[in-house]
Every structure is written in structure tokens, then in C-alpha cells.
C-alpha positions as CSV (number, residue, x, y, z in Angstrom):
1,X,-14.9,-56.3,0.1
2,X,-12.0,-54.7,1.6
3,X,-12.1,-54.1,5.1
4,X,-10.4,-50.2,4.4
5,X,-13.1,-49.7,1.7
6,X,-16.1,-50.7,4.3
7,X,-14.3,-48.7,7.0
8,X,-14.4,-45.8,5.0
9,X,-17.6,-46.2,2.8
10,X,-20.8,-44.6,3.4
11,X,-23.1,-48.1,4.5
12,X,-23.4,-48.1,8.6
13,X,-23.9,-52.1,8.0
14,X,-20.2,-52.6,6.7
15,X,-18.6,-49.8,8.7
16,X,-19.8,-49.8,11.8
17,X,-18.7,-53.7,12.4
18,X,-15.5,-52.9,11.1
19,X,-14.9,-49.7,13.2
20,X,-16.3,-52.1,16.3
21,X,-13.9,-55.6,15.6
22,X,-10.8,-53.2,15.1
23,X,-11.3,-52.0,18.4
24,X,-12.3,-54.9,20.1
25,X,-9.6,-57.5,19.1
26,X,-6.9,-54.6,19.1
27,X,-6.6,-55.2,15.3
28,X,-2.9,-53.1,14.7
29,X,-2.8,-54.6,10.8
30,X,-6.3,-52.8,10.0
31,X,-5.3,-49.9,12.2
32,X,-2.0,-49.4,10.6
33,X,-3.0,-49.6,7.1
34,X,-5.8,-47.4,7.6
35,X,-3.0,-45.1,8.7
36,X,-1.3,-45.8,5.4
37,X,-4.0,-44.1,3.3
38,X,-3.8,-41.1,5.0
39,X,-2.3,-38.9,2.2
40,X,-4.6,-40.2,0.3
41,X,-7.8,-39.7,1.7
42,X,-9.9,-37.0,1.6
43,X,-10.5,-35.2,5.0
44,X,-14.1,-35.8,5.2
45,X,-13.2,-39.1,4.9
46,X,-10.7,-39.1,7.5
47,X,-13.1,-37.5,10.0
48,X,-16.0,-39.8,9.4
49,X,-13.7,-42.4,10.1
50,X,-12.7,-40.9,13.6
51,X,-15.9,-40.7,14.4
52,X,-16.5,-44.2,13.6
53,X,-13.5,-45.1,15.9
54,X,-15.3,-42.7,18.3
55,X,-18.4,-44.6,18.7
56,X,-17.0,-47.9,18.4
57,X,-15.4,-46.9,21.6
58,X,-16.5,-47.8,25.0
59,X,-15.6,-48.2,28.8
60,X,-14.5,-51.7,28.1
61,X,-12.5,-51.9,25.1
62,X,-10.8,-48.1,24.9
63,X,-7.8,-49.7,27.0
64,X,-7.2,-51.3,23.4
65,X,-6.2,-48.0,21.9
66,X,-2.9,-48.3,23.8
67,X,-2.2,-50.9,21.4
68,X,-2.7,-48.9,18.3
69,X,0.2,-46.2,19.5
70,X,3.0,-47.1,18.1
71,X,1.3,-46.2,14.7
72,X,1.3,-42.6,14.6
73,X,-1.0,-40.4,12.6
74,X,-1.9,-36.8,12.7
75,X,-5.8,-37.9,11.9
76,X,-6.8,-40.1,14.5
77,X,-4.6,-38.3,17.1
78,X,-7.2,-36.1,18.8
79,X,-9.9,-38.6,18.7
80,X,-7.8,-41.4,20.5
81,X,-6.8,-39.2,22.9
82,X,-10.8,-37.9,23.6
83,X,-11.3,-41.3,24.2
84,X,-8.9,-42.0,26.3
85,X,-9.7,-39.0,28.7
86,X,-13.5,-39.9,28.7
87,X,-13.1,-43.1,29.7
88,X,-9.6,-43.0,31.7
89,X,-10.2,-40.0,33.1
90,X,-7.2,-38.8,35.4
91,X,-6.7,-42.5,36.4
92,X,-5.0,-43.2,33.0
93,X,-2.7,-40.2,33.0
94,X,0.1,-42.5,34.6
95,X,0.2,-44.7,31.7
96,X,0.6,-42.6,29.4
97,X,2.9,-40.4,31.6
98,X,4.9,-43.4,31.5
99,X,5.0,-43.5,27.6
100,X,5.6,-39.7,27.4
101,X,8.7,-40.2,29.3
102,X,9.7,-44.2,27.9
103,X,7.9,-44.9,25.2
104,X,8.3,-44.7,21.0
105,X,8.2,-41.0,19.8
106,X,4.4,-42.0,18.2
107,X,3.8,-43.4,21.8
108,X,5.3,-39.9,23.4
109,X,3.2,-37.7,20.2
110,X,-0.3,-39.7,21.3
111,X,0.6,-39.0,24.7
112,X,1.4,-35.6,24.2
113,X,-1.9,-34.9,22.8
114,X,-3.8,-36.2,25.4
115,X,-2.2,-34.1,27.9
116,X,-4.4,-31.3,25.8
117,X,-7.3,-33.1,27.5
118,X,-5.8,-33.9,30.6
119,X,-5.3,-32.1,33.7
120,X,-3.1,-28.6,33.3
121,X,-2.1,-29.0,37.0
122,X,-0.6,-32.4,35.9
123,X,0.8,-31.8,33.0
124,X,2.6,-28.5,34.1
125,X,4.8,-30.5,36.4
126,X,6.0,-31.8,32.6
127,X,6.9,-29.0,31.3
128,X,10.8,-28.9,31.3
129,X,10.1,-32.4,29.3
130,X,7.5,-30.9,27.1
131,X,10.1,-28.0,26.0
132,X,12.3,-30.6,25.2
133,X,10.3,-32.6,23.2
134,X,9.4,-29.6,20.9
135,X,12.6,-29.3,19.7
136,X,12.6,-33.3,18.5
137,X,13.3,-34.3,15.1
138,X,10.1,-36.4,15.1
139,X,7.5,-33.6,13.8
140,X,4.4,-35.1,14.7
141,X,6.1,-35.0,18.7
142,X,7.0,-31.6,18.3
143,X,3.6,-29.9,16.7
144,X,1.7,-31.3,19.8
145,X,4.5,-30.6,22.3
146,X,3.7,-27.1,21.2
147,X,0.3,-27.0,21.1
148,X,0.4,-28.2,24.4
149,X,3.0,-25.3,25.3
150,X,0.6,-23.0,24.1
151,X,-2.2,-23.9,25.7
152,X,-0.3,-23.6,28.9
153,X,1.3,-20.4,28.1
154,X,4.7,-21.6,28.4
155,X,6.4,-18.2,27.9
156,X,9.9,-19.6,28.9
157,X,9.7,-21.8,25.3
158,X,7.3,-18.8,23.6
159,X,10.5,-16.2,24.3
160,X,13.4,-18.8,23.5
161,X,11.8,-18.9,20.3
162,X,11.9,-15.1,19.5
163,X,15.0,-14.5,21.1
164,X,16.4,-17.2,18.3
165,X,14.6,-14.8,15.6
166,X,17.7,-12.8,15.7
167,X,19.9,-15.8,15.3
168,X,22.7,-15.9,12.5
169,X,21.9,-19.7,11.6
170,X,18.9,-19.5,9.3
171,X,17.8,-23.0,10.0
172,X,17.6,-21.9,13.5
173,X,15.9,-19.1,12.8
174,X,13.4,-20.7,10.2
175,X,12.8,-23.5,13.4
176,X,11.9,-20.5,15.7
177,X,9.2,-19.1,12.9
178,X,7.5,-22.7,12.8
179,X,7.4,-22.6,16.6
180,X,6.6,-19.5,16.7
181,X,3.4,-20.7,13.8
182,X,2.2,-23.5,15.8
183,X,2.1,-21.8,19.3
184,X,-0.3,-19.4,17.8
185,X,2.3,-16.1,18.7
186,X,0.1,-13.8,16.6
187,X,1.7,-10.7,18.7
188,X,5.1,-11.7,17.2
189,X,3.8,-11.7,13.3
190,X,5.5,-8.5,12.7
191,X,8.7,-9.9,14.0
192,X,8.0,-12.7,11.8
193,X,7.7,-10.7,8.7
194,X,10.7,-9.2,9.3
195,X,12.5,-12.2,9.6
196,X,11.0,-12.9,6.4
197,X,12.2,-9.7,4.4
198,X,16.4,-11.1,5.3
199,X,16.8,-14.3,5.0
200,X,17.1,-16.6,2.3
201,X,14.3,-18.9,4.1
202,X,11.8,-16.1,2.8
203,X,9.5,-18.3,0.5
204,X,9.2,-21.0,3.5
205,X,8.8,-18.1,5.9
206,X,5.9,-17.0,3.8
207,X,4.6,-20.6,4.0
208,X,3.9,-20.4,7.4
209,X,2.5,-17.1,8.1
210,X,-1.3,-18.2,6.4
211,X,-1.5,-20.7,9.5
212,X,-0.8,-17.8,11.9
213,X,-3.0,-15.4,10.4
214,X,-5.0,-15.8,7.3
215,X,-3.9,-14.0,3.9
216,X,-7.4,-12.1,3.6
217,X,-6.9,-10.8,7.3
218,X,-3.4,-9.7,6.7
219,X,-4.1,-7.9,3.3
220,X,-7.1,-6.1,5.3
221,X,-5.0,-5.1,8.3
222,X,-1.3,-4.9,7.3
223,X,-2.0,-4.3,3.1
224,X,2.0,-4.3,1.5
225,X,3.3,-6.7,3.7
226,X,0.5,-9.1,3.1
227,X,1.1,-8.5,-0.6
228,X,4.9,-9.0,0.4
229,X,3.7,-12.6,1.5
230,X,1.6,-13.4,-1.1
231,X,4.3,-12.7,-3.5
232,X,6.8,-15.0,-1.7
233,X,3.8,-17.8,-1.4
234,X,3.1,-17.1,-5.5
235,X,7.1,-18.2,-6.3
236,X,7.0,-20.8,-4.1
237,X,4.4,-23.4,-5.9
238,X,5.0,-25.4,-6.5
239,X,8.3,-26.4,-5.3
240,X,7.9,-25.5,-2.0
241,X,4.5,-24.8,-1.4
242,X,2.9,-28.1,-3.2
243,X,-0.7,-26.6,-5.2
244,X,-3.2,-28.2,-2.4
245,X,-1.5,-26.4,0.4
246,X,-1.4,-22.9,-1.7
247,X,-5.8,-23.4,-2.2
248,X,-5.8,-23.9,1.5
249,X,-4.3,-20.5,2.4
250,X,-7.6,-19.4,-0.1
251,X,-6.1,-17.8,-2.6
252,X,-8.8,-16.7,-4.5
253,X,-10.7,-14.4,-2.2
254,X,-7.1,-13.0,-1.7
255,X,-6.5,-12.0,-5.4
256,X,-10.3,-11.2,-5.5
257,X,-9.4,-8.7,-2.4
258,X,-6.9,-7.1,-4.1
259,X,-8.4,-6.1,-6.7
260,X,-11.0,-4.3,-4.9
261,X,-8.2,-2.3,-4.1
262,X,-6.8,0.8,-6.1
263,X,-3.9,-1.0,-8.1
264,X,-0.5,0.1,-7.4
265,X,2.9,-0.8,-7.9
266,X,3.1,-3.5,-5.5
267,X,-0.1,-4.9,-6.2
268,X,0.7,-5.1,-10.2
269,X,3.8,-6.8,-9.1
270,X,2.4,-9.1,-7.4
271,X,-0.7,-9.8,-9.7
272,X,2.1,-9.9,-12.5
273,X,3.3,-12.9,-10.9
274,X,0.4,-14.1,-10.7
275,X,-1.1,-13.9,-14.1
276,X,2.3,-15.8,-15.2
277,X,2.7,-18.5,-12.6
278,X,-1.3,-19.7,-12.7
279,X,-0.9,-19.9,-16.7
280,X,1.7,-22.3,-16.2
281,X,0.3,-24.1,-14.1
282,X,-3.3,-24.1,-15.6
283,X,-1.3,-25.3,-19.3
284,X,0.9,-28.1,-17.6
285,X,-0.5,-30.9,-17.1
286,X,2.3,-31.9,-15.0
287,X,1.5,-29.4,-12.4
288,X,-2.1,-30.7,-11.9
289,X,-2.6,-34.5,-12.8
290,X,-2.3,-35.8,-9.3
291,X,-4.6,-33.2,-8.0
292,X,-7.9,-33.6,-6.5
293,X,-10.8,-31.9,-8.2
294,X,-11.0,-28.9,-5.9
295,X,-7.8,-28.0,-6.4
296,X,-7.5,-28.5,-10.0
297,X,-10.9,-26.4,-10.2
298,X,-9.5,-23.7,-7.4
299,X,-6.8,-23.2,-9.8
300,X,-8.6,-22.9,-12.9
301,X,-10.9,-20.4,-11.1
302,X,-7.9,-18.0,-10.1
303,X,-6.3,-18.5,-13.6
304,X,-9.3,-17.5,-15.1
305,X,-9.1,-14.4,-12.5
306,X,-5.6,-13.4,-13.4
307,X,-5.7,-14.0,-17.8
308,X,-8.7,-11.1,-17.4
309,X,-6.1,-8.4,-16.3
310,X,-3.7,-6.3,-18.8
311,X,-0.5,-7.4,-18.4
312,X,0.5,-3.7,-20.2
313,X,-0.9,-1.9,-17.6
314,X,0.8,-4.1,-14.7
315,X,3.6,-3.7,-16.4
316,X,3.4,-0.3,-16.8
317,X,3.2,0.2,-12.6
318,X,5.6,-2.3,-11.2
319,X,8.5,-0.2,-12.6
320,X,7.6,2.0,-9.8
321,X,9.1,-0.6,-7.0
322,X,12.9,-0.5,-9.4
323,X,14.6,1.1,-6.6
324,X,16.9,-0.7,-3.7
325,X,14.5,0.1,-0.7
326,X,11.8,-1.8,-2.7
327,X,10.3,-5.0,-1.1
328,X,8.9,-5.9,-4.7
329,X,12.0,-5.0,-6.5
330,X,13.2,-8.8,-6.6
331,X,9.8,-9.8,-8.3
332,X,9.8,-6.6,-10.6
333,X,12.9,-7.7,-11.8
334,X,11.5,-10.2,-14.1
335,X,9.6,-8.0,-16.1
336,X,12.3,-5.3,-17.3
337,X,12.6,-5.1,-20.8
338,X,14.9,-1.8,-20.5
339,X,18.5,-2.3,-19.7
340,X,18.7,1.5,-18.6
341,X,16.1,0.5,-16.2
342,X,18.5,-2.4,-14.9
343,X,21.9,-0.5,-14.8
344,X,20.4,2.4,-12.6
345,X,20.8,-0.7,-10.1
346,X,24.1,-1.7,-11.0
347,X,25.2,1.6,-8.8
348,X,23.2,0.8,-5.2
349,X,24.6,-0.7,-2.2
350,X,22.9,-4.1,-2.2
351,X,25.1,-6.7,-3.5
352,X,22.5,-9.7,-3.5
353,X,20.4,-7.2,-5.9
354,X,23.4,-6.3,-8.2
355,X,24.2,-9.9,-8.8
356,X,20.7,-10.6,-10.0
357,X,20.8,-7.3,-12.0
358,X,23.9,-8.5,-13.5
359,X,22.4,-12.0,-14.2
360,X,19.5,-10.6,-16.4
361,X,21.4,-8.6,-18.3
362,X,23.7,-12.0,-19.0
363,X,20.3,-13.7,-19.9
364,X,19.4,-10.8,-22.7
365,X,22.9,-11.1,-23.9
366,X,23.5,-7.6,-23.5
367,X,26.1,-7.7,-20.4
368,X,29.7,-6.5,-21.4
369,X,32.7,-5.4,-19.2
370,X,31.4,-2.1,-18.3
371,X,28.3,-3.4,-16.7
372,X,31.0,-5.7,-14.4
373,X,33.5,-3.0,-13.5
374,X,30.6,-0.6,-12.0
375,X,29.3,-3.6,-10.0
376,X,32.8,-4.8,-8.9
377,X,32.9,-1.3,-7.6
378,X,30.1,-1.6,-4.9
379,X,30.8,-4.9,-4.1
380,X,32.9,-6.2,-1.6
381,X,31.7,-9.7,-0.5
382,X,34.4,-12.2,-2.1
383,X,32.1,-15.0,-2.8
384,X,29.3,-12.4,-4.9
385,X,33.2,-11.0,-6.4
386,X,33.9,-14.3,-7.5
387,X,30.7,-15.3,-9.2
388,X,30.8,-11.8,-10.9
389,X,34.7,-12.3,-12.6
390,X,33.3,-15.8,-13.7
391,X,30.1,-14.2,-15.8
């Protein structure tokens, strides 16, 4: 049988021997394509098999892990490092000092998460490094360089980050949001948000802000913008937020909160959305074949959820968030059957909004050179001009 199969089955006679020679004879091949199957392993799996690599572990063989760090992976991180620190204690934190500073960057990520174990005093005198590395291109580097960072404190990185919140680059600013994520900033989430509400990053803003702060605790604490979120989150599956990582952020007890709630505006938008982006999904098979049963049955669940409300009476509220101020008015958009409705818009001051306004009316066929001239008249960036005289 294959060794993967026995390493990750459910018999202690054909795991435990496995778990024990890949450890003992420093066996990279078995080790890295173990590491190979991580996407497509379930996390159970994944864990049972740390464990295994846990116990197969003693004070005379852990030394062999240092062979196995040049193959990075995100699931056998912590549990390599655990071992290392019970067994090497501080006497180990030399070598992989060393490798922090001159090694691979899956050497410097392994060695980065051990200094979560090791000794703060130590690893403080690594910080200027640390804040380096956390700005890296390798990702696995720079989520532990952080979570390190955090645990330390480390406001000189925590306040770089929200300083570059105001930045004009969005990249940067998107960067200082994922930072911002991992480090655990909850006190900056508002900041966050707002960050969220102007920039054309929004969607993968949104992405983010579950692992900060769950949706159901943001909807109970901070009600419209947490629907704000969710509504960035819903148009983001699943091209940016794939269907797995959309049931992680537990969507269902957040639709299942809101409607608890009195339904307003922006809740109809949002459920709106909803109801139409979960039918696609449930009725396309190309959305879901390559799922794994909980979320296949996650999104049948909320589906089933959404088809139950009357998309009349949604309807019939979301033409309350039509004005410019409107968070929602974006989403709201999409379900205007009156042009009257649409040209009121053609006359406010946001120019991104007019163009979209514009752009609807194009796709009923109902757009003429009247509709142009009063939104030529209240727009003055060149490139939105342009687009415009073209349509």
C-alpha cells in the first residue's frame, strides 16, 4: 500500500511505523510528498497526521526535522517547531537563528515559527529582522513573521501598517489591511472598513475582515457595516473568494442572523444578492463539482435559506439605498427596473456612480444623448469623460 495512504489512514499498525521510519532515516521524499497533498486533504486529516509526526518524535531523532525544512508547509509548521522547542529547548535556538538569518525562505518561515515557542527575550533582539521579513514576497515567511510581531507587540510594524492605510497606492494599502488581519489589530477594524468603503480593493478587503473578527460578531456589534461586508464577500465568490473559504467565514448563521432582524433597506439589498448569487451557484454545476461535501451541502443549506424569501418585497425596500451617500447603492443598482429611478443619479456628484448608472441604462437599450450630456456635465475626470463619449 502506499506509504501516504498508511500515513494518513485510520490503522495505528500502518501509520504509526510510517510516521516513526520518516523520522528516523530523515525520509525528505515521503516528507515532501506528504506536503504535496496538502490542498487536498481534509484538515482532520492533516492534524492526525501532525500528531503522528508528534509522537513519532523523540529526544534522539527530532534533530532530523532540520532535514525536512526546506519543504515548507503551513500544516506541519507548528508541530515541527513544538518539537523542536521540547526537545532543543533554548540550546537549539542558534541553529535555527542561523537559518532565520541564512537559510531558504521555508528554512527562515520554520524558523520563524519556532521563535513563537522560543524565548521572547531572544527573539526580541530579532526584531528589526523579523519586520523585514514580513514584508517578503514569500507568504508563508511573512504570516509567521507577523504572528510573531504580534505576539511581541511590535507596535513600530503594528503603526507602519496603519500609517500606510492612508496610502495612495492600493496595493500598498490592501498589504497594510492583511498585516493589519494577521497581527490580530482588532482596535483598527473600523479603520479597516473604511479603507474598505474607497478603494477599488473593496471585495478583497472584505475577504479579510472575517479572520479579524467573525461576520456574526460584526453584524451583532457594528449591524450596516457588517451587512456592508457581507455584501462585498456575497460579489466576490467565487472569483475571489473561492466557495470553501466563503462556508468558513459561516455564512449561514450570518444570513440566519439577519433575518432575525427587522428587514430594511440594506438588509433586502444584501439578501437580494444573496437569493441570486446562491441560485447560481446551487444550478451550476461548474461552481460546485470540485467541492467537498460540506461545502456543497453548506451551500445548498443557505440556498435553500435565500429561495424562501420574496424577492417582491426585497425589491420593494432596496430602492430606499438609490441615493449617492448610500453604501448599498452599488448593489441596489442591479435590481432597477425604472429608468426614472436611474436618471435621478445621472445628476449627483460621484462620477464612479454615474458611469455605472450610465452603463445600465446602455444594457436596457434605453440610453440616448440626453442621458450623456447631463452626465458629461458633472464629470470632470478625463479617463470616466472618455469612456462616456465612447458609449
Amino acid at each position: 500500500m502506499d506509504l501516504i495512504k498508511k500515513l494518513t489512514g485510520k490503522n495505528p499498525s500502518e501509520y504509526e511505523p510510517v510516521a516513526k521510519n520518516m523520522i528516523n532515516n530523515s525520509d525528505i521524499e515521503l516528507f515532501t510528498k506528504l506536503v504535496e497533498q496538502d490542498d487536498f486533504l481534509f484538515d482532520f486529516i492533516k492534524d492526525n497526521v501532525a500528531k503522528r509526526i508528534q509522537r513519532a518524535c523523540n529526544k534522539d531523532n527530532y534533530l532530523n526535522l532540520l532535514n525536512f525544512l526546506n519543504v515548507y508547509s503551513p500544516s506541519y509548521d507548528t508541530v515541527i517547531a513544538q518539537v523542536l522547542h521540547e526537545f532543543g529547548k533554548e540550546a537549539i535556538f542558534v541553529r535555527l537563528k542561523d537559518l532565520f538569518m541564512n537559510g531558504s525562505n521555508a528554512q527562515k518561515a520554520y524558523a520563524v515559527k519556532y521563535f513563537t515557542f522560543a524565548d521572547s527575550e531572544k527573539v526580541i533582539e530579532l526584531l528589526p529582522q523579523i519586520r523585514k521579513t514580513a514584508k517578503s514576497e514569500y507568504e508563508p515567511l511573512v504570516i509567521n513573521s507577523i504572528e510573531v510581531l504580534a505576539a511581541l507587540n511590535d507596535e513600530i510594524s503594528k503603526n507602519e501598517a496603519i500609517q500606510k492605510l492612508n496610502s495612495d497606492d492600493e496595493f500598498e494599502k490592501y498589504n497594510a489591511v492583511k498585516f493589519l488581519v494577521a497581527y490580530g489589530a482588532k482596535d483598527v477594524l473600523n479603520k479597516i472598513i473604511d479603507v474598505m468603503k474607497n478603494t477599488s480593493f473593496s471585495e478583497n478587503i472584505a475577504a479579510e475582515i472575517p479572520y479579524l473578527i467573525p461576520l456574526n460578531e460584526l453584524l451583532e456589534t457594528d449591524y450596516e457595516n457588517g451587512l456592508l461586508v457581507l455584501a462585498n464577500i456575497i460579489n466576490a465568490i467565487p472569483e475571489i473568494i473561492t466557495l470553501s473559504s466563503a462556508c468558513g467565514y459561516d455564512l449561514i448563521n450570518a444570513f440566519e442572523y439577519i433575518l432575525t432582524k427587522p428587514l430594511d433597506s440594506s438588509a433586502a439589498v444584501v439578501l437580494r444578492m444573496a437569493k441570486d448569487k446562491f441560485k447560481e451557484l446551487t444550478e451550476n454545476d461548474e461552481y460546485l463539482f470540485d467541492s467537498d461535501k460540506n461545502t456543497k451541502d453548506e451551500v445548498k443549506a443557505i440556498n435553500d435559506i435565500l429561495q424562501k424569501l420574496n424577492s417582491s418585497k426585497l425589491n420593494s425596500l432596496l430602492y430606499d439605498e438609490l441615493y449617492e451617500g448610500s453604501d448599498f447603492v452599488f448593489f441596489a443598482l442591479d435590481y432597477v427596473d425604472e429608468i426614472e429611478e436611474l436618471e435621478t443619479l445621472l445628476e449627483g456628484q460621484n462620477q464612479t456612480l454615474i458611469l455605472k448608472v450610465l452603463s445600465i441604462i446602455k444594457e436596457k437599450g434605453l440610453l440616448d444623448s440626453k442621458h450623456k450630456e447631463i452626465a458629461l456635465n458633472n464629470i470632470t475626470n478625463s479617463d470616466i469623460r472618455n469612456i462616456v463619449d465612447v458609449m
